[in-house]
C-alpha positions as protocol buffer text, in pm:
chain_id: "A"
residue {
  index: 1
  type: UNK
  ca { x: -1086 y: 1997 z: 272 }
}
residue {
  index: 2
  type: UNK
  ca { x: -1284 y: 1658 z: 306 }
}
residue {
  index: 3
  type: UNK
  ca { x: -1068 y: 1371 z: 84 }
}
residue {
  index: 4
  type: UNK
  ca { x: -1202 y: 1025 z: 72 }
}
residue {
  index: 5
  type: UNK
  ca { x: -947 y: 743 z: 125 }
}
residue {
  index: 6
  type: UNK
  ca { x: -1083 y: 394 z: -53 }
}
residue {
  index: 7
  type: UNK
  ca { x: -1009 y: 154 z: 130 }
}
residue {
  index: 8
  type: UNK
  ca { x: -1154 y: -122 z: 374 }
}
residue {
  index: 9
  type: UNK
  ca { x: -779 y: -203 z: 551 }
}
residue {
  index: 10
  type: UNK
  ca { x: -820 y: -29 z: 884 }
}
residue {
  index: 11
  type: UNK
  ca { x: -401 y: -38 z: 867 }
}
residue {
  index: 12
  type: UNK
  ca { x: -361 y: 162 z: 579 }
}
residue {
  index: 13
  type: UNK
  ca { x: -659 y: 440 z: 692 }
}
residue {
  index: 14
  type: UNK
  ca { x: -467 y: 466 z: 1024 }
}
residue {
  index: 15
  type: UNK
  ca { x: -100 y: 534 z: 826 }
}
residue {
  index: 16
  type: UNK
  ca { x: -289 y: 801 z: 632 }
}
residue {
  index: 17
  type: UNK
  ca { x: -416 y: 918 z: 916 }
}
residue {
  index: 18
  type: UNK
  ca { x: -149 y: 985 z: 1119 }
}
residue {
  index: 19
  type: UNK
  ca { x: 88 y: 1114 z: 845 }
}
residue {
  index: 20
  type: UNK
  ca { x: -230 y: 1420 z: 734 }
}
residue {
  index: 21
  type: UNK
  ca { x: -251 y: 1470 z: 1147 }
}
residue {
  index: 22
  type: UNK
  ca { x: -204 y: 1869 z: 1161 }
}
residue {
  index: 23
  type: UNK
  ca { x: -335 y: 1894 z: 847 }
}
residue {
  index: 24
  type: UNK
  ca { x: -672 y: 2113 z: 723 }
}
residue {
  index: 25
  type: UNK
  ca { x: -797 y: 1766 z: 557 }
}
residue {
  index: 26
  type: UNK
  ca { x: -1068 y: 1544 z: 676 }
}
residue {
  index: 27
  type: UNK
  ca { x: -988 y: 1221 z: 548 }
}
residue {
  index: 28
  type: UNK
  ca { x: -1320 y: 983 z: 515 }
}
residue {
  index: 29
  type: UNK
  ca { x: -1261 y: 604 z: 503 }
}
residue {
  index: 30
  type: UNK
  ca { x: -1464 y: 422 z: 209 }
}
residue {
  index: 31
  type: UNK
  ca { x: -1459 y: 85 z: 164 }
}
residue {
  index: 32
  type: UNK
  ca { x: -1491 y: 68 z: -215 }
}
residue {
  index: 33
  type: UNK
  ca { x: -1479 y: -218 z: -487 }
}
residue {
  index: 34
  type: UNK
  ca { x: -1289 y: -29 z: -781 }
}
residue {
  index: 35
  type: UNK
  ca { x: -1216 y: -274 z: -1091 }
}
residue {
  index: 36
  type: UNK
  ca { x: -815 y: -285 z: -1132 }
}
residue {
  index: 37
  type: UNK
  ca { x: -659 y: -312 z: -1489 }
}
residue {
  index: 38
  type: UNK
  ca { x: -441 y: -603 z: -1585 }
}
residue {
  index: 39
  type: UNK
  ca { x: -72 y: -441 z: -1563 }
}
residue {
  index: 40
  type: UNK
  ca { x: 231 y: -537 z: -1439 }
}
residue {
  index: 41
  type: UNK
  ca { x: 278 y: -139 z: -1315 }
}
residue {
  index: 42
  type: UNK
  ca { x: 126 y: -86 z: -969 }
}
residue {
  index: 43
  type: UNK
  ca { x: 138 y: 293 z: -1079 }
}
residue {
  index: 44
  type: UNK
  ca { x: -137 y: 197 z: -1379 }
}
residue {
  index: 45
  type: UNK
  ca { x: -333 y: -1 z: -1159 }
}
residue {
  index: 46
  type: UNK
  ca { x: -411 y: 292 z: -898 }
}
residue {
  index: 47
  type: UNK
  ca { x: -413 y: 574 z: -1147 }
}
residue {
  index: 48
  type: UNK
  ca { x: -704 y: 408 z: -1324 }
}
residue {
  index: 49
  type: UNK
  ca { x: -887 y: 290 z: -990 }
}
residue {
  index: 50
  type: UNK
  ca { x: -838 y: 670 z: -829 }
}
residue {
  index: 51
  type: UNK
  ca { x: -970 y: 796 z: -1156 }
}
residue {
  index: 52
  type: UNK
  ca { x: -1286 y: 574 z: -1161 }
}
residue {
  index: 53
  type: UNK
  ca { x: -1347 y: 601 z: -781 }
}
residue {
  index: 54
  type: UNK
  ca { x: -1322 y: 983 z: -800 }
}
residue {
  index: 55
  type: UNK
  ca { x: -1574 y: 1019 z: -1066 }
}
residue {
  index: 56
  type: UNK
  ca { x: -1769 y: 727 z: -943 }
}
residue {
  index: 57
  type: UNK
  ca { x: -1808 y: 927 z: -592 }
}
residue {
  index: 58
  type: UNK
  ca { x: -1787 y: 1286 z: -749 }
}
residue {
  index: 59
  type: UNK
  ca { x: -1511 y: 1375 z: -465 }
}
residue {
  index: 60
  type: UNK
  ca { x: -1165 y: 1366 z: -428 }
}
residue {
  index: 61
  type: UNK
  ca { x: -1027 y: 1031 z: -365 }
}
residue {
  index: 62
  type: UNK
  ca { x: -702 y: 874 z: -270 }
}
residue {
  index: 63
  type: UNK
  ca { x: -626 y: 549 z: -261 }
}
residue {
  index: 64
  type: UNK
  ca { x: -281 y: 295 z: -228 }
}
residue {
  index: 65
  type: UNK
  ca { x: -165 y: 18 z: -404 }
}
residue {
  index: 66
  type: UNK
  ca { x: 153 y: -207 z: -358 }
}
residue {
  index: 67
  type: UNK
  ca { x: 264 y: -483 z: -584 }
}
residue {
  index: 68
  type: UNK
  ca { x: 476 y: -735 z: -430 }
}
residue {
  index: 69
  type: UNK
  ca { x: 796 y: -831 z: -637 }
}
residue {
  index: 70
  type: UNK
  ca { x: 945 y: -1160 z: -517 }
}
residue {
  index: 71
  type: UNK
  ca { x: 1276 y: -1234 z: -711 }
}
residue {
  index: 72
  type: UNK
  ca { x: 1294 y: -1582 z: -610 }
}
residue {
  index: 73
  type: UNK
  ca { x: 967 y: -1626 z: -834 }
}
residue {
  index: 74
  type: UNK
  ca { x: 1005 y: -1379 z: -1107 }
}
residue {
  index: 75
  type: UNK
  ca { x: 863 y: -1129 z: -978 }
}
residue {
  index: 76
  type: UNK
  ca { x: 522 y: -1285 z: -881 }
}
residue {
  index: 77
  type: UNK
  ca { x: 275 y: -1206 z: -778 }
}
residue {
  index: 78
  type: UNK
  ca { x: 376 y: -834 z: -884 }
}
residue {
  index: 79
  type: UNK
  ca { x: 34 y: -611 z: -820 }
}
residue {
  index: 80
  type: UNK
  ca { x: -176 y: -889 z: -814 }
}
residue {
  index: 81
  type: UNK
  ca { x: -58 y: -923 z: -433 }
}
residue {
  index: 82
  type: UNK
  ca { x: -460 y: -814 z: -369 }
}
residue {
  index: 83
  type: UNK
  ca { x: -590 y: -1154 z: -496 }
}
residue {
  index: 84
  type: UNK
  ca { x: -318 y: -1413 z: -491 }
}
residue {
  index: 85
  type: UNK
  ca { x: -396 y: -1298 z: -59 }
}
residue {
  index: 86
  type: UNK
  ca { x: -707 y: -1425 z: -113 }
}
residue {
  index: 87
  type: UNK
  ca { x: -582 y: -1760 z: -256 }
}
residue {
  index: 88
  type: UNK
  ca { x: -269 y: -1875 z: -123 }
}
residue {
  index: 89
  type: UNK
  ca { x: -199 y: -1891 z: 227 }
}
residue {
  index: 90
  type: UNK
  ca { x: 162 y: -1819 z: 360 }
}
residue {
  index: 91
  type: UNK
  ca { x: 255 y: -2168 z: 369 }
}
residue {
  index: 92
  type: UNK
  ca { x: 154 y: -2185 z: -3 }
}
residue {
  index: 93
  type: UNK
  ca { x: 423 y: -1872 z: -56 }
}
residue {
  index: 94
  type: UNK
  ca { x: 673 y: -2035 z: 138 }
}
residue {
  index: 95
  type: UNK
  ca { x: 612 y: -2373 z: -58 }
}
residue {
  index: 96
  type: UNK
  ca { x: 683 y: -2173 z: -369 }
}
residue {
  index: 97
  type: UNK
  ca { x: 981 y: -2055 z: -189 }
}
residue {
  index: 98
  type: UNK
  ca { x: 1092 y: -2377 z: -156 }
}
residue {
  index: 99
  type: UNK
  ca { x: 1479 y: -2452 z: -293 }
}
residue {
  index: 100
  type: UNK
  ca { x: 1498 y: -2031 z: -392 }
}
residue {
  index: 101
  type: UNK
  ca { x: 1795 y: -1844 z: -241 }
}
residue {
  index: 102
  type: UNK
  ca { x: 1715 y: -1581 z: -398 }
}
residue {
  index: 103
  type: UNK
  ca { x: 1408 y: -1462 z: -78 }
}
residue {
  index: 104
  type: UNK
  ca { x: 1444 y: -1025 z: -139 }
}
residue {
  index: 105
  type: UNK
  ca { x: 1102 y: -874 z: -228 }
}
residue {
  index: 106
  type: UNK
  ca { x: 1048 y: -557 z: -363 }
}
residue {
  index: 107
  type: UNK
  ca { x: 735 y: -359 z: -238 }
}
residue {
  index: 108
  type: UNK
  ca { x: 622 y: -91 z: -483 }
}
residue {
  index: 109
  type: UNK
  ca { x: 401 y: 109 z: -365 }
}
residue {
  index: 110
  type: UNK
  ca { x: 176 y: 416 z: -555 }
}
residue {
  index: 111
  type: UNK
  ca { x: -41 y: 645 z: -374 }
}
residue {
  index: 112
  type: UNK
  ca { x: -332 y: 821 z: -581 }
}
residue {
  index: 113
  type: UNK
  ca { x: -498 y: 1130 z: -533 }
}
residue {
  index: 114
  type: UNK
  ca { x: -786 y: 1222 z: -817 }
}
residue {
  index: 115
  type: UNK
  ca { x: -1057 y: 1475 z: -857 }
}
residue {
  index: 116
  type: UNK
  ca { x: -1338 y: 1443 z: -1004 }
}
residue {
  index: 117
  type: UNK
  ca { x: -1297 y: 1468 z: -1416 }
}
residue {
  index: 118
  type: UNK
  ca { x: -891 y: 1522 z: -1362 }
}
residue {
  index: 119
  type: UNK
  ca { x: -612 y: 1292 z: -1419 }
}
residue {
  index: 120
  type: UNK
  ca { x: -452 y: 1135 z: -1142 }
}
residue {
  index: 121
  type: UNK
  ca { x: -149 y: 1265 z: -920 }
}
residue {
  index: 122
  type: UNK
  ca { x: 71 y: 992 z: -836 }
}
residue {
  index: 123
  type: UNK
  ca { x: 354 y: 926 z: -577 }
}
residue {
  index: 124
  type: UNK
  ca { x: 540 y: 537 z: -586 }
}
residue {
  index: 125
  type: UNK
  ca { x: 846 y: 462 z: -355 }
}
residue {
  index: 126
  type: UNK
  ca { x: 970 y: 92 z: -314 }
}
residue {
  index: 127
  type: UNK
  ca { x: 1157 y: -94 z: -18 }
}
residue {
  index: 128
  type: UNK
  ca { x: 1336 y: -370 z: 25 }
}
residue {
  index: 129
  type: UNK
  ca { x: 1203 y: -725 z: 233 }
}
residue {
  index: 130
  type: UNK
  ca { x: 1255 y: -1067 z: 276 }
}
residue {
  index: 131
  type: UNK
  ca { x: 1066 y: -1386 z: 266 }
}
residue {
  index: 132
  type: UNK
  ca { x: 1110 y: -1567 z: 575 }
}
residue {
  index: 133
  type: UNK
  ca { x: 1180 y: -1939 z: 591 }
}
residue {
  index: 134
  type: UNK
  ca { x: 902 y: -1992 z: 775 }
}
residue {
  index: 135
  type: UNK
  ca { x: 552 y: -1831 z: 855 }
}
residue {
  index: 136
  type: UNK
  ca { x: 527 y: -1673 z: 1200 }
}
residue {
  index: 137
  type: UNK
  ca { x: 236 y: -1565 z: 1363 }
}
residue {
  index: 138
  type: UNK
  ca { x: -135 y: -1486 z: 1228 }
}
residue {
  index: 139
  type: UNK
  ca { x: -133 y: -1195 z: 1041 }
}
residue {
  index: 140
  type: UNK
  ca { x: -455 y: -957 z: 820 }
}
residue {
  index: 141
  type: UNK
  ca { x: -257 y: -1103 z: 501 }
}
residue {
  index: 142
  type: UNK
  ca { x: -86 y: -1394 z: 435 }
}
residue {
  index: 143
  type: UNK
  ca { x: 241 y: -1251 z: 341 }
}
residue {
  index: 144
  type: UNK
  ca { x: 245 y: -1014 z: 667 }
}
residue {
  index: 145
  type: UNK
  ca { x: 309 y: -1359 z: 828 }
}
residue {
  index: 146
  type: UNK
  ca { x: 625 y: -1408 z: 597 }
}
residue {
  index: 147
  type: UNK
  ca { x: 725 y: -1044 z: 509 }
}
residue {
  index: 148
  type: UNK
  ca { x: 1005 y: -952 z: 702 }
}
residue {
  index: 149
  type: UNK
  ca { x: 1054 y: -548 z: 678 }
}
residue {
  index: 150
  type: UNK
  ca { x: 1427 y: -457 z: 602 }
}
residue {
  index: 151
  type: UNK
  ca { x: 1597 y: -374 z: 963 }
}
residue {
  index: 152
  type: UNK
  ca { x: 1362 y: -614 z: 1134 }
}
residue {
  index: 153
  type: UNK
  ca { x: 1429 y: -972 z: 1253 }
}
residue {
  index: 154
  type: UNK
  ca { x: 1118 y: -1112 z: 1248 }
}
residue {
  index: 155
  type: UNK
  ca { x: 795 y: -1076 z: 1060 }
}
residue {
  index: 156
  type: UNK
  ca { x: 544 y: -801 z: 997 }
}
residue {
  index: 157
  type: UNK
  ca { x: 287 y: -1000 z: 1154 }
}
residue {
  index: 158
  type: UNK
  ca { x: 484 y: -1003 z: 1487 }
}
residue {
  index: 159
  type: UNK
  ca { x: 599 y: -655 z: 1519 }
}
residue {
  index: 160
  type: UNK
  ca { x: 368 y: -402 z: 1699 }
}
residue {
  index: 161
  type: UNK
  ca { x: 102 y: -212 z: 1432 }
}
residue {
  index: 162
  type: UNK
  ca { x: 232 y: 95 z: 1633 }
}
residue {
  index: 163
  type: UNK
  ca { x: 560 y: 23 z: 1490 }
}
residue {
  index: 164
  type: UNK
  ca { x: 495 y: -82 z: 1125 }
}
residue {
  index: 165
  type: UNK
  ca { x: 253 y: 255 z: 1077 }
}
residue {
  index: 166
  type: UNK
  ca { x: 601 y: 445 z: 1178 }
}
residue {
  index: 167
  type: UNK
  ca { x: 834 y: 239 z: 970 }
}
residue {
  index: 168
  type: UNK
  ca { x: 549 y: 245 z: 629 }
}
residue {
  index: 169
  type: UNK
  ca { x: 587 y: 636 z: 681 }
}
residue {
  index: 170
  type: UNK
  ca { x: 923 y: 656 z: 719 }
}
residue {
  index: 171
  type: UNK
  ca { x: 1067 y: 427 z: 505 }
}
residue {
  index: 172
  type: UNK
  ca { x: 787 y: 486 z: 169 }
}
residue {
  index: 173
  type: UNK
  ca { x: 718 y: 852 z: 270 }
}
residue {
  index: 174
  type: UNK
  ca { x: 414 y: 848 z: 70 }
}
residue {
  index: 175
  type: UNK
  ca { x: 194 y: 1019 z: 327 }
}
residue {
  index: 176
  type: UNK
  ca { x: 487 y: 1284 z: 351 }
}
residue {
  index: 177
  type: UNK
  ca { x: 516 y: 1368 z: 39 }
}
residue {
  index: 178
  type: UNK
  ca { x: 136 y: 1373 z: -30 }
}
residue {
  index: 179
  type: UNK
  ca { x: 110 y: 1620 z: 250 }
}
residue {
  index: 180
  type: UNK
  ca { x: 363 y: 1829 z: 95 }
}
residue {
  index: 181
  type: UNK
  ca { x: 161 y: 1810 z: -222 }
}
residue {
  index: 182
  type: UNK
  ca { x: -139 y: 1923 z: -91 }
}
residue {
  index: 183
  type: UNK
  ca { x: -2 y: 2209 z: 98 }
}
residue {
  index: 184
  type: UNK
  ca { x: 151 y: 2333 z: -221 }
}
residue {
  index: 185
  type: UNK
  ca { x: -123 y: 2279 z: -468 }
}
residue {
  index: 186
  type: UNK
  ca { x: -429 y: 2327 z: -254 }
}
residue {
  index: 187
  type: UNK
  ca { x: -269 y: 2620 z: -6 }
}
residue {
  index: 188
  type: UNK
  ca { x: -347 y: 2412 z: 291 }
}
residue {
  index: 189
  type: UNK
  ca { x: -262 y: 2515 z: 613 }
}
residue {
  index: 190
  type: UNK
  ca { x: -175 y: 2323 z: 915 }
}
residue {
  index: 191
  type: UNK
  ca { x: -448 y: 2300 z: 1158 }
}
């Protein structure tokens, strides 16, 4: 079974990758522009852009989303995290940070798998972070370089890729449970 994973972070094709390894699925990376909704629900967001990108392709598709939920700030930026990336840089977080004691974030994440003219499966898990005080080192995203995972000392930014793949699977076990959704519905069989 050939599934195509939207996406242009190498990071998140190499998590999918290694959770479907065994599996009778070759996954395809596709770096994709698919327009996102305006909701505060990171599950409505990826439903509609696994939907469009499915049809849009005329294959299955998955595709992940996450939404970043910073108490401190109300929430923000929620699953806008894509953009406010591309115009705040992690001291710009932290300086929004600035005087909160309140520094837990709450990752949603919602993996989508469509076919062509279907509706969307969906799997969403969420985790627990924290915002650093201060930004460590250079990261692919600004808030890898404050985004301390829960059971870590130190920022995403700094801790081996190796690692984080690991700890996204284990801890979200969206790949997992995918997997097990595919084996069931599709009668795959481990390769």
């Amino acid at each position: 079974m050939q599934i195509v994973f939207v996406t242009g972070n190498e990071y998140k094709f190499e998590v999918a990758k290694k959770a479907l390894e065994g599996l009778d699925v070759e996954l395809i990376q596709q770096d994709l522009e698919t327009p996102e909704i305006q909701s505060m629900e990171v599950e409505e967001v990826a439903s509609f852009s696994a939907k469009w990108a499915s049809n849009h392709l005329q294959k299955p598709v998955v595709l992940t989303d996450a939404g970043y939920y910073i108490e401190g700030l109300g929430g923000f930026p929620e699953p806008f995290i894509k953009f406010t990336n591309k115009w705040l840089t992690a001291q710009d977080y932290l300086n929004l940070m600035r005087g909160k004691k309140n520094r837990t974030v709450i990752t949603k994440d919602c993996l989508a798998y469509s076919e062509p003219g279907k509706e969307p499966y969906t799997i969403t898990a969420e985790v627990k972070a924290t915002i650093a005080e201060k930004a460590g080192a250079k990261g692919t995203t600004p808030i890898n370089e404050i985004y301390i995972p829960a059971g870590f000392d130190r920022v995403e930014s700094e801790i081996p890729r190796e690692e984080m793949v690991k700890y996204w699977n284990r801890k979200l076990q969206l790949w997992p449970r995918f997997t097990q959704y595919l084996k069931s519905s599709k009668q795959l069989t481990e390769s």
